[in-house]
Biopython code that builds the backbone (N, CA, C, O; Angstrom):
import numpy as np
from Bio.PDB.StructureBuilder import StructureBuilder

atoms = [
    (1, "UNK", "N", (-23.355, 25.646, 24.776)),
    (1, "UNK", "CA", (-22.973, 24.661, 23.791)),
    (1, "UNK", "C", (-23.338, 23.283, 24.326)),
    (1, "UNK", "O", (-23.344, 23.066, 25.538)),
    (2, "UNK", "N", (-23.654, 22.314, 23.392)),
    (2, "UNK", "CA", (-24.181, 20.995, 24.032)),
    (2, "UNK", "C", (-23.454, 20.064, 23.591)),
    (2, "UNK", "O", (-22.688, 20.105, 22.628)),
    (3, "UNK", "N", (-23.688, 19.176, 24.311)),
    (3, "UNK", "CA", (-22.276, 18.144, 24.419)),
    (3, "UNK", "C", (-22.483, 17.274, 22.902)),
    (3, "UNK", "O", (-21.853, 16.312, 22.464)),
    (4, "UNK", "N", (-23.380, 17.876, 22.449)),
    (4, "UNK", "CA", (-23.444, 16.590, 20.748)),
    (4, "UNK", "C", (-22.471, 17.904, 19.984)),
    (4, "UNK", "O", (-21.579, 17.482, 19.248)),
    (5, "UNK", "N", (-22.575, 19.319, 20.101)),
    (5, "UNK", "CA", (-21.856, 20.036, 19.120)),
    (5, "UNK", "C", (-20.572, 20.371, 19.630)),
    (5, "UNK", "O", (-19.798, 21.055, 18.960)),
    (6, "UNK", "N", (-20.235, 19.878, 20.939)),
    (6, "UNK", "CA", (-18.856, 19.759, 21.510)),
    (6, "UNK", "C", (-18.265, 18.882, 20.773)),
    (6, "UNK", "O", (-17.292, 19.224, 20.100)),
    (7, "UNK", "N", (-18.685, 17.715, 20.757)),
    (7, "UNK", "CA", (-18.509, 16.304, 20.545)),
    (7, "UNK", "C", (-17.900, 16.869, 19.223)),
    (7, "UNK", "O", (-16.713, 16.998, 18.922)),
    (8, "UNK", "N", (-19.189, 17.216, 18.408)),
    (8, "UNK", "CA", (-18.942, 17.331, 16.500)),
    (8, "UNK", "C", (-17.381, 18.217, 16.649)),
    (8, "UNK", "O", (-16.485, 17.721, 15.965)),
    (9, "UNK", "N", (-17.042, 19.301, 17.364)),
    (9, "UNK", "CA", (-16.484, 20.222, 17.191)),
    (9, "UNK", "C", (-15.035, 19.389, 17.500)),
    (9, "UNK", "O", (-14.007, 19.587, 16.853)),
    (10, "UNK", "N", (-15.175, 18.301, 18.752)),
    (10, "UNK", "CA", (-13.965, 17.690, 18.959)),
    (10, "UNK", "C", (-13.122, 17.203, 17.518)),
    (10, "UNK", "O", (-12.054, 17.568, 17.026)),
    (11, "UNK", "N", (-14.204, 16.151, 17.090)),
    (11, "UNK", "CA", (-14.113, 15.156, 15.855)),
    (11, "UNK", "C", (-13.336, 16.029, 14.780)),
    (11, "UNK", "O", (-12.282, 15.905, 14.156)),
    (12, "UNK", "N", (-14.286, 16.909, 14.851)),
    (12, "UNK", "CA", (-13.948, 18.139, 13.410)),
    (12, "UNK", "C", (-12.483, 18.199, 13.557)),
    (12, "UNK", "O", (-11.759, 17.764, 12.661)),
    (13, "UNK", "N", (-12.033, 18.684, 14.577)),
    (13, "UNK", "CA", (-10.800, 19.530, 15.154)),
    (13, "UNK", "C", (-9.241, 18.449, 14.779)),
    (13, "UNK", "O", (-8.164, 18.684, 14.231)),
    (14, "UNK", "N", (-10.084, 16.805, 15.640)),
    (14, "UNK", "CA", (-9.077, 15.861, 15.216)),
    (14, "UNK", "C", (-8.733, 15.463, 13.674)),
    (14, "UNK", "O", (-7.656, 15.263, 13.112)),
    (15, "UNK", "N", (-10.342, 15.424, 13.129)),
    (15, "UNK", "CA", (-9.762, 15.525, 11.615)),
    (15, "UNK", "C", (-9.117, 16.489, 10.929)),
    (15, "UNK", "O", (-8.452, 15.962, 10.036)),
    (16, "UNK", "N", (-9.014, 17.641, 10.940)),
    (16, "UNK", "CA", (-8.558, 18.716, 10.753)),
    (16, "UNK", "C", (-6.928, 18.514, 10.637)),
    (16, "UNK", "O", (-6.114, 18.628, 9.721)),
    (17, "UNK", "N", (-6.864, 18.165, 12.000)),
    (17, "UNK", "CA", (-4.902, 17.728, 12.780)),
    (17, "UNK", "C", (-4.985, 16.574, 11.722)),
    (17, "UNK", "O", (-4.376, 16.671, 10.657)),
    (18, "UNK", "N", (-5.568, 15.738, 11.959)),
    (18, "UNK", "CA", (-5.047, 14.510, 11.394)),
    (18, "UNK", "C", (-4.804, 14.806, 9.225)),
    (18, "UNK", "O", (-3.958, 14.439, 8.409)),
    (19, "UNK", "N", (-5.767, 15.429, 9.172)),
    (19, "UNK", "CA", (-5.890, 15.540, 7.314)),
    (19, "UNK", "C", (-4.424, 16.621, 7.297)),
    (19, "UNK", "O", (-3.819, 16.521, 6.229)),
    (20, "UNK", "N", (-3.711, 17.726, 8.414)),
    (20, "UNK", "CA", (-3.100, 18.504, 8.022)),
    (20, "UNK", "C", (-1.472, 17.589, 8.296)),
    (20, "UNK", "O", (-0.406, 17.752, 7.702)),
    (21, "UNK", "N", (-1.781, 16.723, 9.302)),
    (21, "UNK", "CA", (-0.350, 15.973, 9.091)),
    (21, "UNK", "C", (-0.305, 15.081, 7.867)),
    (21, "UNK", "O", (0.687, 14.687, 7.253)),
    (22, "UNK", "N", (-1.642, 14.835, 7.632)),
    (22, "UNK", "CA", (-1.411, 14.308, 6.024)),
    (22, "UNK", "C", (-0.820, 14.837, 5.119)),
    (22, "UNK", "O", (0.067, 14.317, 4.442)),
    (23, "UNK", "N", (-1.359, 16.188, 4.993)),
    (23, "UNK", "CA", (-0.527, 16.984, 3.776)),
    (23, "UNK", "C", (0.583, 17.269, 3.971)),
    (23, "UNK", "O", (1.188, 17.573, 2.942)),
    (24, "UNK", "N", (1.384, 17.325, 5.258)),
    (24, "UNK", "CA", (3.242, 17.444, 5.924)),
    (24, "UNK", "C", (3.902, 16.784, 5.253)),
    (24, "UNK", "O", (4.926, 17.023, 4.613)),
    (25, "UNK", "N", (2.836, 15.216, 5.501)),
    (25, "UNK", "CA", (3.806, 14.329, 4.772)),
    (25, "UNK", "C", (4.000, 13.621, 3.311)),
    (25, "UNK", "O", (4.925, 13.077, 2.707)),
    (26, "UNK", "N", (2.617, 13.926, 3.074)),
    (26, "UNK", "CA", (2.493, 14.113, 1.530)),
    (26, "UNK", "C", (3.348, 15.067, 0.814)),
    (26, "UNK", "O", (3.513, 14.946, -0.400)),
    (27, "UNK", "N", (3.855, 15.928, 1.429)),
    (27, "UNK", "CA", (4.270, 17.562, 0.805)),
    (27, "UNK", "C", (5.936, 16.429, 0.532)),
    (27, "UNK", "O", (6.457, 16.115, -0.538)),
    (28, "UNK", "N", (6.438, 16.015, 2.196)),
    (28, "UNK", "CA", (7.396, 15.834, 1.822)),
    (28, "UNK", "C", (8.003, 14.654, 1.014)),
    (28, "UNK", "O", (8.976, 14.720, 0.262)),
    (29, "UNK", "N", (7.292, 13.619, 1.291)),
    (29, "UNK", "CA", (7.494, 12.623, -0.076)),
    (29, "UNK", "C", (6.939, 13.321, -1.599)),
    (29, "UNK", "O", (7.492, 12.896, -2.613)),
    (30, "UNK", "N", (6.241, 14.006, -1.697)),
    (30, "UNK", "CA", (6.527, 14.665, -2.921)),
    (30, "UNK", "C", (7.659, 15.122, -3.181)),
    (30, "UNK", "O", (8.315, 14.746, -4.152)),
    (31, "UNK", "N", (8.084, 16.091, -2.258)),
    (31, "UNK", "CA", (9.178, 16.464, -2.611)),
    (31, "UNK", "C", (10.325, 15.234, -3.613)),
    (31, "UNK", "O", (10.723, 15.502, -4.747)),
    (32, "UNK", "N", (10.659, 13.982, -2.894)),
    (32, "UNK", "CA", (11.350, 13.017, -3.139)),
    (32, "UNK", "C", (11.089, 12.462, -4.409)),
    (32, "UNK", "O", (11.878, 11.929, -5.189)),
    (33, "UNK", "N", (9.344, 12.742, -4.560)),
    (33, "UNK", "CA", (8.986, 12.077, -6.150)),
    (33, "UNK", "C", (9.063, 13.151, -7.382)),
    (33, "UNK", "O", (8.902, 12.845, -8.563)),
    (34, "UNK", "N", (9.324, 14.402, -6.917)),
    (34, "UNK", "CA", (9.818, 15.326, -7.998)),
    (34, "UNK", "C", (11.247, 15.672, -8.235)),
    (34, "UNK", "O", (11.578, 16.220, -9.287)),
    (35, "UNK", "N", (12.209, 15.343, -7.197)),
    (35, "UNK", "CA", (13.510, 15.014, -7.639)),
    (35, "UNK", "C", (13.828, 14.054, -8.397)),
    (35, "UNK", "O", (14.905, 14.051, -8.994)),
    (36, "UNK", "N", (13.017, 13.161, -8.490)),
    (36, "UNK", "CA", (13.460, 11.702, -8.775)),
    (36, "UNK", "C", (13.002, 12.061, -10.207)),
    (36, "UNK", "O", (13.894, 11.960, -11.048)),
    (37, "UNK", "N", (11.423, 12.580, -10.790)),
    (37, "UNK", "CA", (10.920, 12.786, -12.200)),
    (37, "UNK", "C", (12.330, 13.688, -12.316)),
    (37, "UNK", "O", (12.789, 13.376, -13.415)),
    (38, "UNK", "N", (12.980, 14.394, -11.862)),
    (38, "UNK", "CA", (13.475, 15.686, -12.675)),
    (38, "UNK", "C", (15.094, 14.378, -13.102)),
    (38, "UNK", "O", (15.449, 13.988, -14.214)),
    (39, "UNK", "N", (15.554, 14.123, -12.060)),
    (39, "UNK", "CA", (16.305, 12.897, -12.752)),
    (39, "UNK", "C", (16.101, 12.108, -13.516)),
    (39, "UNK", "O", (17.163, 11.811, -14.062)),
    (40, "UNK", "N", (15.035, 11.387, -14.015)),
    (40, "UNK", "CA", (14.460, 10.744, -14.902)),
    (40, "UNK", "C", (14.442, 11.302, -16.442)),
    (40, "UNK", "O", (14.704, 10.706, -17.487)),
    (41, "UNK", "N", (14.038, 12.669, -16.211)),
    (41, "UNK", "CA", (14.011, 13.113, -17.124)),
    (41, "UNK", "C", (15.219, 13.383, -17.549)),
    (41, "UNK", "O", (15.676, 12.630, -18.409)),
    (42, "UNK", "N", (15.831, 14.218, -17.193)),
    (42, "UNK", "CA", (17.218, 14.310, -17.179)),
    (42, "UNK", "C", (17.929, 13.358, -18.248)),
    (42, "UNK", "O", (18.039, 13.567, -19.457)),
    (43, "UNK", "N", (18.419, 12.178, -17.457)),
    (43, "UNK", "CA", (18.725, 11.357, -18.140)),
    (43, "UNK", "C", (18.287, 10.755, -19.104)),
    (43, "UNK", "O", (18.940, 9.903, -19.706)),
    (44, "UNK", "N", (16.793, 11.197, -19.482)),
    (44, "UNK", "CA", (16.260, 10.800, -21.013)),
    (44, "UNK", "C", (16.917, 11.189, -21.706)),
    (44, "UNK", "O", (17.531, 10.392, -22.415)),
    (45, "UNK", "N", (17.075, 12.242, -21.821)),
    (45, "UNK", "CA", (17.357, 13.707, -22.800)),
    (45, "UNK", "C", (19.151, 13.556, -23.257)),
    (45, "UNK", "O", (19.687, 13.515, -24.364)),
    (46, "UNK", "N", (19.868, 13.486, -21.496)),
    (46, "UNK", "CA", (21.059, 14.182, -21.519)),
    (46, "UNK", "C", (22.177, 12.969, -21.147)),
    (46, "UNK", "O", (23.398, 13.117, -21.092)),
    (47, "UNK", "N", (21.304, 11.551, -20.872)),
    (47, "UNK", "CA", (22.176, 10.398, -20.227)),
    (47, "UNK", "C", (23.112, 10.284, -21.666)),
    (47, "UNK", "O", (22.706, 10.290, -22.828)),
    (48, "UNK", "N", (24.549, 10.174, -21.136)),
    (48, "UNK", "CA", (25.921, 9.376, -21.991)),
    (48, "UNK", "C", (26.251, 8.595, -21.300)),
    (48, "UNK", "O", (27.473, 8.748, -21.293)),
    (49, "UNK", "N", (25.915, 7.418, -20.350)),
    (49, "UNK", "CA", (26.276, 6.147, -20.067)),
    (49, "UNK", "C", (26.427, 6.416, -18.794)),
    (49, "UNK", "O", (26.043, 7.476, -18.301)),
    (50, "UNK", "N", (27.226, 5.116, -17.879)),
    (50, "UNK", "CA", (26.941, 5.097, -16.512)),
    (50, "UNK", "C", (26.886, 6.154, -15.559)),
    (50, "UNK", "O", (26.649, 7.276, -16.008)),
    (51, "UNK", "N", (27.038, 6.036, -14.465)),
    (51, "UNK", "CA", (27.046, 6.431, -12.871)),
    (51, "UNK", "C", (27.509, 7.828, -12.862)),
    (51, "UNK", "O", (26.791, 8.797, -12.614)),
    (52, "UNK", "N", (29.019, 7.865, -13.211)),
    (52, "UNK", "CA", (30.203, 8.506, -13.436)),
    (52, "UNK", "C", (30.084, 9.474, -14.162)),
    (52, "UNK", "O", (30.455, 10.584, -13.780)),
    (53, "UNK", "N", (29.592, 9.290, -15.260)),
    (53, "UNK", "CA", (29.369, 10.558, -16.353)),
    (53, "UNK", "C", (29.098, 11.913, -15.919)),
    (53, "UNK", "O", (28.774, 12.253, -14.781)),
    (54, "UNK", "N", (29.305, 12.863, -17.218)),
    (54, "UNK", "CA", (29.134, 14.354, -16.786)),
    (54, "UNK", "C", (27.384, 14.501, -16.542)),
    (54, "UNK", "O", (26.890, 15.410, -15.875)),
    (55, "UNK", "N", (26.715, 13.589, -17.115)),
    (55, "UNK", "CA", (25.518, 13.914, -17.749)),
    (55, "UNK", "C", (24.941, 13.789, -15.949)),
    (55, "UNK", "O", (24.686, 14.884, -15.446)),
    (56, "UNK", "N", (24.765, 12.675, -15.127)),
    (56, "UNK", "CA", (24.483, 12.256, -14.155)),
    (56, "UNK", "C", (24.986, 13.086, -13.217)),
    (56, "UNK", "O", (24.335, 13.612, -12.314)),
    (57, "UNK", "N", (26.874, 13.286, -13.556)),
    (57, "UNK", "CA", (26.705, 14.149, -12.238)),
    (57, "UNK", "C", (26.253, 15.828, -12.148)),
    (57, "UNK", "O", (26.258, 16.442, -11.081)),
    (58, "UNK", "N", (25.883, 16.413, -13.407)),
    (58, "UNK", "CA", (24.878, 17.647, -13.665)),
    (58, "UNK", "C", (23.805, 17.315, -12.648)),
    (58, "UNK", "O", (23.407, 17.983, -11.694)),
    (59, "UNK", "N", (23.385, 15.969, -13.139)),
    (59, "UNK", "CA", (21.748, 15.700, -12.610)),
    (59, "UNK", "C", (21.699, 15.906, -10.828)),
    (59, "UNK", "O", (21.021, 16.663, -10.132)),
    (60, "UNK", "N", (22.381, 15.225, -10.596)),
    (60, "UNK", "CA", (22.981, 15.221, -9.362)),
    (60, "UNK", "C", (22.601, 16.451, -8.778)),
    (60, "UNK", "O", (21.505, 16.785, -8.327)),
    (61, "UNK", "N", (23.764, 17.134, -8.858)),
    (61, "UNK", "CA", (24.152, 18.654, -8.775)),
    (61, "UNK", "C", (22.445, 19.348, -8.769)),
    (61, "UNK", "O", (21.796, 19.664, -7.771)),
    (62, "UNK", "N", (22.080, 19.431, -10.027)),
    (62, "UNK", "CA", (20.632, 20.191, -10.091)),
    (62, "UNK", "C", (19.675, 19.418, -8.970)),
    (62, "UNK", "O", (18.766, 19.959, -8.340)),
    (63, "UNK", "N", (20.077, 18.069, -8.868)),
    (63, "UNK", "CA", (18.819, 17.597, -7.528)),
    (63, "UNK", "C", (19.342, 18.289, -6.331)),
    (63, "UNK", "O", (18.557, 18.932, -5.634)),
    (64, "UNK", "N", (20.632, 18.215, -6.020)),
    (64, "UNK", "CA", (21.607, 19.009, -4.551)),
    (64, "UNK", "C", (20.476, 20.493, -5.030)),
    (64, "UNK", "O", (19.531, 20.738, -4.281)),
    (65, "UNK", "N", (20.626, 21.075, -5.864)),
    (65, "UNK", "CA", (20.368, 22.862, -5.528)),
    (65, "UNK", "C", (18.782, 22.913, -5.428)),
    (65, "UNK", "O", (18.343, 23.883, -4.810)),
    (66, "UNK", "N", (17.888, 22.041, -5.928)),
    (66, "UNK", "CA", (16.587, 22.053, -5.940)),
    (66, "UNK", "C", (15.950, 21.487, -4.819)),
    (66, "UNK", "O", (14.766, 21.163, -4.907)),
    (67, "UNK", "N", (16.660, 21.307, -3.647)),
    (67, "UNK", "CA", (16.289, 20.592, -2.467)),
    (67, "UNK", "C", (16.023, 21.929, -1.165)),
    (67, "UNK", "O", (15.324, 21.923, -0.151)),
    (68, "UNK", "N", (16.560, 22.554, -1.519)),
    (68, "UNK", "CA", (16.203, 23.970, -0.764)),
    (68, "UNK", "C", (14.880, 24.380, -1.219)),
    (68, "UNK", "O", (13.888, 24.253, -0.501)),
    (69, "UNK", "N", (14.837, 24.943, -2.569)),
    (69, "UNK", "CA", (13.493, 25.568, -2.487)),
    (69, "UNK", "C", (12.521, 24.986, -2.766)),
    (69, "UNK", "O", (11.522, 25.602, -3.139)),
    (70, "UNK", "N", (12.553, 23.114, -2.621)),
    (70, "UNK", "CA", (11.721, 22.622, -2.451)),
    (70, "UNK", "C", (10.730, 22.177, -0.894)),
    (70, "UNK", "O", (9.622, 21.795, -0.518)),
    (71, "UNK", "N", (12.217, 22.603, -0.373)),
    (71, "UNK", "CA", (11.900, 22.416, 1.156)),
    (71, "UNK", "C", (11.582, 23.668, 1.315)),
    (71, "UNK", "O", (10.395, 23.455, 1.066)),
    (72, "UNK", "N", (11.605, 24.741, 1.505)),
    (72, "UNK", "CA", (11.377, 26.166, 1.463)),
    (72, "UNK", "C", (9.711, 26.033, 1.219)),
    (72, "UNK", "O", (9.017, 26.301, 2.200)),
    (73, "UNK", "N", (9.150, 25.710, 0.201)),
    (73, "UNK", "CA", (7.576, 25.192, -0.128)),
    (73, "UNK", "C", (7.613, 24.326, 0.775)),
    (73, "UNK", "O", (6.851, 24.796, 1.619)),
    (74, "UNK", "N", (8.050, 23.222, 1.222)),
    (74, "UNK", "CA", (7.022, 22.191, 2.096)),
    (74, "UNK", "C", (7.108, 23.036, 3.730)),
    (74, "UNK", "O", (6.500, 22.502, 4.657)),
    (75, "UNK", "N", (7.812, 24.221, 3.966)),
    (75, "UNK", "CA", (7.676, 25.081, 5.042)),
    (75, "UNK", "C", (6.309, 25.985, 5.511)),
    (75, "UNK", "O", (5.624, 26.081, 6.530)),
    (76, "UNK", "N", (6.336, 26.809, 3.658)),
    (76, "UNK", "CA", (5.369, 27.310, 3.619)),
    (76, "UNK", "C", (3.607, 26.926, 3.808)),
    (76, "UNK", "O", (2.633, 27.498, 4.297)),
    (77, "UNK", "N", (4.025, 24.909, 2.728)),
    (77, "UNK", "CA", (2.542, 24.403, 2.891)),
    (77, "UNK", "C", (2.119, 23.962, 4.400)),
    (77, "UNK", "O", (0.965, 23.761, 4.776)),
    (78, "UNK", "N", (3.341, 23.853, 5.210)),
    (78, "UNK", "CA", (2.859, 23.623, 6.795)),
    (78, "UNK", "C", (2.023, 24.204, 7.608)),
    (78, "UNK", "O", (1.037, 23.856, 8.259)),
    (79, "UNK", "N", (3.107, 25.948, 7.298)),
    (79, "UNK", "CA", (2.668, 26.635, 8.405)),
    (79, "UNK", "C", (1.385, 27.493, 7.580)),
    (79, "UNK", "O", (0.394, 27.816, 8.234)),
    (80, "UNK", "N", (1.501, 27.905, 5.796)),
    (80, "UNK", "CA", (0.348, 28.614, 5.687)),
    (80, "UNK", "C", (-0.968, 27.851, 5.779)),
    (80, "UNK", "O", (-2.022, 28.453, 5.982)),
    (81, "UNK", "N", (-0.887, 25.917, 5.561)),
    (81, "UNK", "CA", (-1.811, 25.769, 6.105)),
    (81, "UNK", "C", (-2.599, 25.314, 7.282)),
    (81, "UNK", "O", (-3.759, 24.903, 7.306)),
    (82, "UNK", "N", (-1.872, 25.442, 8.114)),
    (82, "UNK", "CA", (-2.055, 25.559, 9.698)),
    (82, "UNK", "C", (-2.369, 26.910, 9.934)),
    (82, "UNK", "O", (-3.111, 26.934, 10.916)),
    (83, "UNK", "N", (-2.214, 27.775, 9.610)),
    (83, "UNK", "CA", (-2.689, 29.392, 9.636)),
    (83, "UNK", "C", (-4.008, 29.455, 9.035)),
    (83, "UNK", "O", (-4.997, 29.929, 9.595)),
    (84, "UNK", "N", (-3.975, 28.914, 7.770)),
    (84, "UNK", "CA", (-5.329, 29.171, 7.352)),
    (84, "UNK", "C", (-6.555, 28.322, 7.974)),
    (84, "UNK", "O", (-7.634, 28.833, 8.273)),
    (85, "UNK", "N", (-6.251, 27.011, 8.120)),
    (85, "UNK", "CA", (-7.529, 26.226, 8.564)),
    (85, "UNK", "C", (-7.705, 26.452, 9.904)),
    (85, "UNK", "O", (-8.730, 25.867, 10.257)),
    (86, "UNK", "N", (-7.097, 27.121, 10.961)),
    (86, "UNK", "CA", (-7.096, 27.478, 11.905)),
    (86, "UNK", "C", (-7.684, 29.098, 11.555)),
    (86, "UNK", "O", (-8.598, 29.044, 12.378)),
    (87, "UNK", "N", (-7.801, 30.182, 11.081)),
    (87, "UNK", "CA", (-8.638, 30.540, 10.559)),
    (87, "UNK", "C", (-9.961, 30.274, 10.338)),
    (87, "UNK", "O", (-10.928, 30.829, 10.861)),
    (88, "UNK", "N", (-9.943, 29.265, 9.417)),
    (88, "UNK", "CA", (-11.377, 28.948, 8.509)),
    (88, "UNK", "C", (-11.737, 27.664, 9.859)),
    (88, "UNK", "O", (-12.396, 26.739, 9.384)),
    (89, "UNK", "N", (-11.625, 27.598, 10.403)),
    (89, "UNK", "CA", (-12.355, 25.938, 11.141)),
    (89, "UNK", "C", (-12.797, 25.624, 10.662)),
    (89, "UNK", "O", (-13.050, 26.491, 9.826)),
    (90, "UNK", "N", (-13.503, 24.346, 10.312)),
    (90, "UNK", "CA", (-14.615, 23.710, 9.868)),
    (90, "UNK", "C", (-15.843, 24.713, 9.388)),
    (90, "UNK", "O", (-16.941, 24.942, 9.895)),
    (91, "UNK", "N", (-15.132, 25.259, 8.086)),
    (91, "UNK", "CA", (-15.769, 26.060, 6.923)),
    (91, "UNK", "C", (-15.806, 25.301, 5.531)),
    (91, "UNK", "O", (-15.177, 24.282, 5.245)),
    (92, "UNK", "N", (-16.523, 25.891, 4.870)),
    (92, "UNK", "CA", (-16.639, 24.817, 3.458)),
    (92, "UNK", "C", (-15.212, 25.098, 2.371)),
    (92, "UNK", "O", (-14.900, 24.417, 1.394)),
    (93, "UNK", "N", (-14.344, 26.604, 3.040)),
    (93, "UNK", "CA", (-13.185, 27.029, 2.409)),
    (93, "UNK", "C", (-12.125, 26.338, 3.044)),
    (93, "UNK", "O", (-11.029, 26.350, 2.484)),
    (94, "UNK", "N", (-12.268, 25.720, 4.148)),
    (94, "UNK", "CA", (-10.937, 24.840, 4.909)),
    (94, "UNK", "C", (-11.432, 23.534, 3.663)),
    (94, "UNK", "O", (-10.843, 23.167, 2.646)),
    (95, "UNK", "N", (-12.478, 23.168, 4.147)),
    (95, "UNK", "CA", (-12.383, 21.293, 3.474)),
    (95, "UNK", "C", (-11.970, 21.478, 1.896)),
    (95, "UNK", "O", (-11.116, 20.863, 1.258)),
    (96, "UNK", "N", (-12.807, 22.473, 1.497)),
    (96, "UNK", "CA", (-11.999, 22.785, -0.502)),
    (96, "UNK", "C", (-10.566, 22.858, -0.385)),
    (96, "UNK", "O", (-9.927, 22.218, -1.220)),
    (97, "UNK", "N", (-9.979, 23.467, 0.424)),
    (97, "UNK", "CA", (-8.489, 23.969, 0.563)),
    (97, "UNK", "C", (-7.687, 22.080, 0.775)),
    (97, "UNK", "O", (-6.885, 21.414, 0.121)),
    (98, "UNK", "N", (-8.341, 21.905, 1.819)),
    (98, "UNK", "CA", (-7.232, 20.576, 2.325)),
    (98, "UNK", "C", (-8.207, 19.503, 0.538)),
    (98, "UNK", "O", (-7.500, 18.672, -0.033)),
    (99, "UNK", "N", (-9.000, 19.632, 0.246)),
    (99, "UNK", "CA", (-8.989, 18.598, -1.216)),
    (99, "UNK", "C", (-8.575, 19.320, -2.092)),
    (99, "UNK", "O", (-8.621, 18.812, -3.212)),
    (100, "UNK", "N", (-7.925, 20.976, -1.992)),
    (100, "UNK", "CA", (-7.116, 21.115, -3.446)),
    (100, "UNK", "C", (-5.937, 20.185, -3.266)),
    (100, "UNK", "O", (-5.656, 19.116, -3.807)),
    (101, "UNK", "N", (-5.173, 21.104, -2.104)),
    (101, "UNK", "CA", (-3.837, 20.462, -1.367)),
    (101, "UNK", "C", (-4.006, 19.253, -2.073)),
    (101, "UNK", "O", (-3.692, 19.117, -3.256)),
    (102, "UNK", "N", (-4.688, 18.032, -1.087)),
    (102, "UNK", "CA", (-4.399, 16.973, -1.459)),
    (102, "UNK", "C", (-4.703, 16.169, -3.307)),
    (102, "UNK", "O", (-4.184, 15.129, -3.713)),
    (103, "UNK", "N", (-5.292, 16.716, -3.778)),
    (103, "UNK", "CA", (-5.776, 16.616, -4.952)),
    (103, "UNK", "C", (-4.126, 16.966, -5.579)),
    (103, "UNK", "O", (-3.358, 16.104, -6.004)),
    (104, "UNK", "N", (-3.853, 18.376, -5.507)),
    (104, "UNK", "CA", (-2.239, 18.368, -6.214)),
    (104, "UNK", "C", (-1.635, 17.685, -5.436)),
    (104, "UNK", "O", (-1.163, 16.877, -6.236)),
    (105, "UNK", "N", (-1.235, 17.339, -4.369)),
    (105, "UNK", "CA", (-0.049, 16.372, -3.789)),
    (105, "UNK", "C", (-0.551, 14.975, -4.550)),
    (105, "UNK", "O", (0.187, 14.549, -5.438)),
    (106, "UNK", "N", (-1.566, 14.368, -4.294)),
    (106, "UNK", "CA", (-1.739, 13.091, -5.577)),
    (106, "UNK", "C", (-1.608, 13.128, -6.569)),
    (106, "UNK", "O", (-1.248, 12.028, -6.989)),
    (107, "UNK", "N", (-1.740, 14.181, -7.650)),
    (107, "UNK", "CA", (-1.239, 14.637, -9.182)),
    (107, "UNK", "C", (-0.012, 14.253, -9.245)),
    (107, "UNK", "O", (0.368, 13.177, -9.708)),
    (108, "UNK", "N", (0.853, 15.346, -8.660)),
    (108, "UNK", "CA", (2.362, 14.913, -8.342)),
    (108, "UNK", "C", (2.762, 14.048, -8.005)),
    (108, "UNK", "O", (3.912, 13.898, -8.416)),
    (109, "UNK", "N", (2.374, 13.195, -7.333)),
    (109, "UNK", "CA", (2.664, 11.619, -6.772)),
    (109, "UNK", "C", (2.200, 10.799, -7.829)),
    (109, "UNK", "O", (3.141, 10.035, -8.045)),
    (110, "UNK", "N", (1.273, 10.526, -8.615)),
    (110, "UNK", "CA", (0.973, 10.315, -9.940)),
    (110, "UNK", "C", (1.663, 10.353, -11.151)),
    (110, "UNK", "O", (1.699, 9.490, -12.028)),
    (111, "UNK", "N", (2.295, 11.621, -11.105)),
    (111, "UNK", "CA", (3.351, 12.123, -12.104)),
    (111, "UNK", "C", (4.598, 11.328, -12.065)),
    (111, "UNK", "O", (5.392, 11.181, -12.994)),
    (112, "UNK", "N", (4.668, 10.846, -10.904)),
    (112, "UNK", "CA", (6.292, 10.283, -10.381)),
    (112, "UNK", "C", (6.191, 8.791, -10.580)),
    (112, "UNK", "O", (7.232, 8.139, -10.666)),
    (113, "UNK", "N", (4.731, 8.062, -10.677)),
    (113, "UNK", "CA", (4.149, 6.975, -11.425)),
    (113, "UNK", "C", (4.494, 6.587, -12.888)),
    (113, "UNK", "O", (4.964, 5.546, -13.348)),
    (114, "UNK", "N", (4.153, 7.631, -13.415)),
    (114, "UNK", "CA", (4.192, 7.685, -14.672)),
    (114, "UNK", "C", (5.176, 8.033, -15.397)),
    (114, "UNK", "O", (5.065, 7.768, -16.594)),
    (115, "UNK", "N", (6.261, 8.627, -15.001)),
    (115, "UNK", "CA", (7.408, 9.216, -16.025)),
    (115, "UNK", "C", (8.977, 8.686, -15.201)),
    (115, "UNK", "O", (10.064, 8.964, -15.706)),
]
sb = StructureBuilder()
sb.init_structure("model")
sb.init_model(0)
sb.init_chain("A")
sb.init_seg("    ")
for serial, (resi, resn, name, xyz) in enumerate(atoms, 1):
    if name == "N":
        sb.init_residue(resn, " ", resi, " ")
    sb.init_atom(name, np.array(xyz, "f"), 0.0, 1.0, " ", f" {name:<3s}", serial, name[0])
structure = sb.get_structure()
């Protein structure tokens, strides 16, 4: 092996780490911006006035129980994709994979823009 495809292989490897702690933390501020749409919505629909209300503290409640198996997914997007691109190395199915990933983690972050 020669030290220019060492080199490439280093680079590759750091981007790789670096694009997959991207998606960690993308995963988990998503998380935060889809509790927040599901409250939003919520209270379109179901708000009867302040803080206190039944309507809010439902909302509440449904954000408390949806925080597990949202975290439960940002477990899975860690480790299955640290399994897989470690797998695929610097294949044309790792780089599609980390721009679906990130492609839906910006949708969703988008979504939380908009509504």
């Amino acid at each position: 092996m020669t030290n220019t495809t060492k080199a490439q292989r280093i680079r590759a490897a750091i981007l790789t780490l670096g694009l997959w702690l991207l998606t960690i933390g993308l995963t988990l501020l998503t998380i935060t911006v889809l509790l927040d749409v599901l409250m939003r919505v919520y209270a379109a629909f179901w708000a009867d006035g302040g803080f206190y209300s039944r309507a809010t503290q439902t909302a509440i409640g449904i954000r408390q129980v949806l925080v597990l198996p949202l975290g439960i997914i940002a477990v899975i997007v860690a480790i299955g994709g640290a399994e897989y691109h470690r797998e695929h190395f610097n294949t044309r199915q790792s780089w599609r994979m980390f721009a679906r990933t990130l492609a839906v983690q910006a949708g969703l972050l988008l979504l939380g823009v908009f509504i």
